[in-house]
Residue, then its C-alpha position, 0 to 999 in steps of 0.5 A: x114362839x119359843x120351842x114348845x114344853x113337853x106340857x105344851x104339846x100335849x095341850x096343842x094335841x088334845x083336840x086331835x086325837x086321830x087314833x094313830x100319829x098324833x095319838x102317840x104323840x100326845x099319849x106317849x111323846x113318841x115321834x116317828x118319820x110319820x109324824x110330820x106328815x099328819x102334823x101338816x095334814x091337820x094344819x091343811x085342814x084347820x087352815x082350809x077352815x080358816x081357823x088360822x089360830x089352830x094352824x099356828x099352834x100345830x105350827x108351832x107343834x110341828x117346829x117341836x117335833x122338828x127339833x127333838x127328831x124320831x124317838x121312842x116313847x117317853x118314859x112318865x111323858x103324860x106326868x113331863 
């Protein structure tokens, strides 16, 4: 898959929302060294499910936040 729209990724995170990393993710866009971490956790989880369509998302998730690095929040991000 191409990299993920700023639009994308908050669609692909709406469903985990854990009131810490991915949160700030999905509220803000910003990225921290922790963010990876819990993007992985989440995909562990899906994957022990069996929801092997989720993992791929997050996947894809994960292979954006890997790409664009640590930053701050992002201005306007819930309107990108």
């Amino acid at each position: 898959m191409d990299t993920l729209t700023d639009h994308q990724v908050r669609d692909a995170l709406r469903p985990y929302q854990d009131g810490g990393t991915l949160s700030a993710l999905f509220e803000t866009g910003e990225i921290t060294e922790d963010t990876i971490p819990a993007l992985g956790l989440a995909m562990q989880s899906r994957d022990q499910l069996n929801e092997h369509q989720e993992t791929d998302t997050l996947g894809d998730v994960l292979a954006y936040v890997d790409a664009v690095g640590e930053r701050q929040p992002v201005p306007n991000w819930p309107n990108r």
